[in-house]
N, C-alpha and C positions, 0 to 999 in steps of 0.2 A: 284821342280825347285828352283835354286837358282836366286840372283836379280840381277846377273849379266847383261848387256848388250852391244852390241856392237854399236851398233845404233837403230835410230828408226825414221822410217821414216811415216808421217801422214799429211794427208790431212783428218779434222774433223771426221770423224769414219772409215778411212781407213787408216788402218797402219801397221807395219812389226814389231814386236819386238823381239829380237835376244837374250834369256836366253840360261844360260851354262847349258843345261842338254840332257839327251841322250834321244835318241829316236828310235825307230824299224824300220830297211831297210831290206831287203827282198833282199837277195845276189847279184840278178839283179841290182838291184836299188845303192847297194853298185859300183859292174862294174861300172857303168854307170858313179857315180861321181867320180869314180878312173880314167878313162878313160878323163873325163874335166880337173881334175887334175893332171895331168901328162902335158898338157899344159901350165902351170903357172912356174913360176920361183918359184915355191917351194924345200928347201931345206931340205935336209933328208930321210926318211923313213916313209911312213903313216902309223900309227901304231891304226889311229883307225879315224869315219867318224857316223857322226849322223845327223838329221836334227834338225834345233833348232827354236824354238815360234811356235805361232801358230797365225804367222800374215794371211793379206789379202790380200797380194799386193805381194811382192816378195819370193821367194822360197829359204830358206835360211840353209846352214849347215855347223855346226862347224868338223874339221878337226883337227886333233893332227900328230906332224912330230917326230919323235923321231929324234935329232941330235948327231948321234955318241956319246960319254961320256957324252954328257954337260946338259943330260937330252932332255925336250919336249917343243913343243911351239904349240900354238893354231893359227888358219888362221879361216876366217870366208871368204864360197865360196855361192855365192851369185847367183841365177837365176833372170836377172832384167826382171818386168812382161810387155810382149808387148806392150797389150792391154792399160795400164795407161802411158807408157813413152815410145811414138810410133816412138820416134828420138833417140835411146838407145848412139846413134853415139853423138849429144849434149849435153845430162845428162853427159855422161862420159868425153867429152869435159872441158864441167862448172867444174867439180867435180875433175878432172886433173889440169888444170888452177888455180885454190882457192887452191888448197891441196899444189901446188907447190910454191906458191908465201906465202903461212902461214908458208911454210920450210923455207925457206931464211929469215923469220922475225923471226921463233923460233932461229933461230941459231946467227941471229946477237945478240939477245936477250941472250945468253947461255942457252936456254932451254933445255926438253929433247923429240928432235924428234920422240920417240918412244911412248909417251904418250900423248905429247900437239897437238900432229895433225893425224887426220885422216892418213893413208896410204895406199896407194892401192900397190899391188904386182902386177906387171908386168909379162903378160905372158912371155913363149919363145922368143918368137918374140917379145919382148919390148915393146906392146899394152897396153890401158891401161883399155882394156876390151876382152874378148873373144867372138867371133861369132861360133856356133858349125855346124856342119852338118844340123841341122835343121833348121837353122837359130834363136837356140834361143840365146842372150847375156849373160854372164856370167865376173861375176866382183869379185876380192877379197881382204880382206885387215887384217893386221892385230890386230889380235885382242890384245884390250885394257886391262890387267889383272890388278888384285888387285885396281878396280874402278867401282862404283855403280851407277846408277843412280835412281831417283823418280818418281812414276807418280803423286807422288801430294805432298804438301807441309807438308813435318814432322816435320820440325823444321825451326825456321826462318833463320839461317846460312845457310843451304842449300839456301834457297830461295835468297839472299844474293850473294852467290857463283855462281848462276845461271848469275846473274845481272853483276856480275864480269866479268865472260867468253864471255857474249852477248857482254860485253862493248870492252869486249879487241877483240873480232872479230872485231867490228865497227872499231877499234884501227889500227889495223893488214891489214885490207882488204882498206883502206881509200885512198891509191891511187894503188888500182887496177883498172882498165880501166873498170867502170863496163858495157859500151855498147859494149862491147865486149861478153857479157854471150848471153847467149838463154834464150829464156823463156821457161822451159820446160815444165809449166803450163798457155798456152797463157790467159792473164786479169785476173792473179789470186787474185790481189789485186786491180782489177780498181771497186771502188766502183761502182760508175757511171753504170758501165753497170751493174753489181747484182742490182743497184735499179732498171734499166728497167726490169730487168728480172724476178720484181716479178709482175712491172706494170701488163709484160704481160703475168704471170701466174694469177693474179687477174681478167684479163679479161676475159680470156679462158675458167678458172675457170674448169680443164678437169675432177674432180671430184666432183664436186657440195661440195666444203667446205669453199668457202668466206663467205657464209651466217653464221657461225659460227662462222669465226674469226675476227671479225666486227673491234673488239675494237684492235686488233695484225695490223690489215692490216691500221685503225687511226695512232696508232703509228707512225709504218714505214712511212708511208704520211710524219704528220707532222713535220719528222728528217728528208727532202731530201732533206735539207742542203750539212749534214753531207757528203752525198753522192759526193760533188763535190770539198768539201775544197779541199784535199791534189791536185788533178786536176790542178786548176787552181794558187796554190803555184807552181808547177813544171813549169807551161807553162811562168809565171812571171818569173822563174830566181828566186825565195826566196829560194828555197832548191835544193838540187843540186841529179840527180839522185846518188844511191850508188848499193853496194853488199851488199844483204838482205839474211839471213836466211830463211825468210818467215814460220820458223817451229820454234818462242823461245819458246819451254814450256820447265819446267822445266827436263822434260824427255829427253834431247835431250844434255845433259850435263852430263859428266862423272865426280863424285865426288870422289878424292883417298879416298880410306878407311883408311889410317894411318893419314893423316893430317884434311881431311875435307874438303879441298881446290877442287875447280872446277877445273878441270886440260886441257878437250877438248873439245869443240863442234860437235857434230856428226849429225848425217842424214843429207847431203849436198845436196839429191837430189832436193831440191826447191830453191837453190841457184840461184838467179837469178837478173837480175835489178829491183830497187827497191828504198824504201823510209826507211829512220833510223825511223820514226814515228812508221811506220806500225810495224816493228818488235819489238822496245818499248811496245806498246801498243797490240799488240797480248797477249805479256808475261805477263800484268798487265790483260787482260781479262782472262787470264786462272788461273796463281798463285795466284790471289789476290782476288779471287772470294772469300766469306765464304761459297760458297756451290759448290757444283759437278754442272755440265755441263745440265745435266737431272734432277735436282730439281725440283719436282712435286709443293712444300712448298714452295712460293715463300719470305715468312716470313724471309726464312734463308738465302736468296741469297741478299748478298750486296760488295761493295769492301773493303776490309779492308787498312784502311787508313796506319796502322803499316809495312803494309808488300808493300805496296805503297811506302812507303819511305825509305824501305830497299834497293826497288829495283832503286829507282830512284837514293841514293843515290851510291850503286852500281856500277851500268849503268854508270853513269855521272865521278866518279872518275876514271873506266879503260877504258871509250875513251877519256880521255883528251883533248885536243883540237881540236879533226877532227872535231866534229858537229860546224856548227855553229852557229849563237845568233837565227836565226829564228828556226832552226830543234830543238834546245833545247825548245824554247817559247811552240814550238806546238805539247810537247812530251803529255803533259797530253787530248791533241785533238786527240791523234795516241789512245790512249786507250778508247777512247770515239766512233771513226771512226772503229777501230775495232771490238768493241764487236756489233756496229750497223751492221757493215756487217756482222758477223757471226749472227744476227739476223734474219736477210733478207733473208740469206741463207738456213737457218734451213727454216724461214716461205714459201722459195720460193719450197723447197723439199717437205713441207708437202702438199702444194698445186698442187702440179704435181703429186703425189704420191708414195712420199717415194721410188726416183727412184734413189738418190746418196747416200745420208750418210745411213749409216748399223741403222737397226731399233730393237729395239728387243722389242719392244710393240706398242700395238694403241698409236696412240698419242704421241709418243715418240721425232719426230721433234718439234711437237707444242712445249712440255714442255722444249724443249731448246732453241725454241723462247723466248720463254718468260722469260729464268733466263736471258738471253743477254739482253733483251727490262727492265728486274728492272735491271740491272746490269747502264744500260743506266742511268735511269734515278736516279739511287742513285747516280752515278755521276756529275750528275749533279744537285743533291743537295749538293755534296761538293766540288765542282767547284772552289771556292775562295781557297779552303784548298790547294785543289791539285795543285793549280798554285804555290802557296807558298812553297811548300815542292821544288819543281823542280826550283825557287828562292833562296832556300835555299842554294844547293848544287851549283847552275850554276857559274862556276871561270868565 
């Protein structure tokens, strides 16, 4: 497989990744996606159809159209999965809405629509999603070529790059009407309820494991702070609801391979209202970690300060002036806020028993509490630093 991808959509160990390489259909199964596609406003002759990753959410396959002389182009034809996005009519809503309004801003800009923004392809009927016979949905767009993206940080330019495109989304989306989105992930960021929601897995206790994680479930307690800051900033009037990504990792960003430069932001499906913090600070719990997600060694898991400040400064130079003085003040609290709730989270699944995020060993959620819980609190031993770097850069 090559590293290519078109997007990639995740919620913490559930996601879809979309590589360019071929894969084995069984002639039926070919019909069948010949037959959805012949519904789309596709141009050409199909000259060839495979299924592509090997995600966990959506059913996804790359497509090649041979166009008369001028050569072939790729489409990426998408099954959206019921069961996780049960309003497929809203997803596609949000995901029309954003995509159309980031066109009008590439272009005032002189970009190039074919690469700086998502596209979705339009069936027949000018929809911006397909219903089939079975009612399942069916969504396509085209694909992104000669552009890579990372799951983890290989060099700090990329990491850098990321912080660019996250910024210029914030830039780009800043007066889009964001109470107009759906949620398509209802309280996917309200802290507040995940901290009830370990209270009262702590309580339940449905597999007899608090007794074990005495000193995880301390923790959490004594940060349920954390739990309410951004809350009670929104209800004040300090920071102003926005259009959030809800997905910055580094993987979620198309990097040209000639220049190096971040060119698009992909996976839109958690686009939703939201807060600039959260999205800041999700990207600094994930890029800036010095260890993977499931570090056993909690020795090795800390934030690195360097790559914090790539991204801060980053972030901070391609939104320009949309944040203002409070949403900046409380960017280095959005990455504090966040790796605490994905803490919570992880420790609220291992407690219920490993009934959401994908496991692939015992103990597998605990050990990602816990790189989140020192993630925390190395943070908060450099607390002064981190406020200073994000002073640094604040025009």
């Amino acid at each position: 497989a090559k590293k290519y991808k078109a997007y990639l959509l995740s919620d913490g160990m559930l996601f879809t990744a979309v590589w360019e390489r071929e894969g084995k259909m069984t002639k039926i199964q070919k019909e069948e996606i010949k037959k959805i596609a012949d519904q789309f406003a596709f141009t050409g002759e199909l000259i060839s159809c495979a299924p592509c990753g090997s995600g966990h959410i959506n059913e996804t396959y790359m497509l090649r159209y041979r166009i008369g002389e001028m050569g072939s182009i790729k489409v990426i034809l998408q099954k959206i999965n019921r069961e996780i996005f049960q309003k497929p009519e809203e997803l596609m809503e949000n995901i029309a809405g954003v995509t159309g309004h980031l066109k009008k801003k590439v272009i005032e800009k002189g970009g190039d629509l074919e690469r700086e923004v998502l596209n979705l392809i339009p069936t027949k009927e000018g929809k911006a999603y397909l219903t089939d016979e079975n009612g399942e949905c069916w969504r396509s767009y085209i694909f992104i070529t000669d552009a890579v993206s990372y799951d983890l940080v290989e060099k700090p330019e990329d990491f850098y790059e990321s912080a660019v495109a996250f910024g210029k989304f914030q830039e780009m989306l800043a007066d889009y009407p964001a109470e107009t989105l759906h949620e398509t992930i209802k309280d996917f960021h309200d802290t507040k309820k995940r901290f009830q929601a370990l209270k009262d897995a702590v309580e339940k206790d449905c597999c007899h494991r608090a007794a074990s994680v005495k000193e995880e479930i301390a923790f959490a307690l004594q940060h349920e702070d954390l739990a309410g800051i951004f809350g009670k900033l929104l209800e004040n009037g300090e920071v102003p609801l926005r259009v959030t990504h809800n997905d910055t990792k580094l993987n979620n960003i198309m990097i040209d391979l000639e220049t190096g430069k971040g060119i698009c932001v992909v996976d839109l499906d958690t686009v939703m209202p939201g807060l600039a913090m959260n999205d800041f600070g999700d990207a600094i719990r994930f890029g800036a970690s010095t260890a993977l997600e499931d570090e056993k060694d909690l020795s090795k898991v800390s934030c690195d300060m360097e790559l914090y400040e790539i991204y801060v400064k980053g972030f901070l130079e391609s939104c320009g002036d949309k944040l203002n003085a409070r949403e900046i003040e409380m960017l280095p609290m959005g990455a504090k806020v966040m790796t605490y709730e994905c803490g919570i989270r992880f420790l609220t699944d291992y407690l219920e028993g490993d009934h959401y995020f994908k496991i692939d060993r015992e103990d597998h959620n605990l050990d990602r509490c816990r790189t989140q819980f020192k993630l925390v609190a190395d943070m908060e031993q450099k607390w002064e630093q981190m406020q200073a770097i994000v002073k640094k850069y604040q025009k």
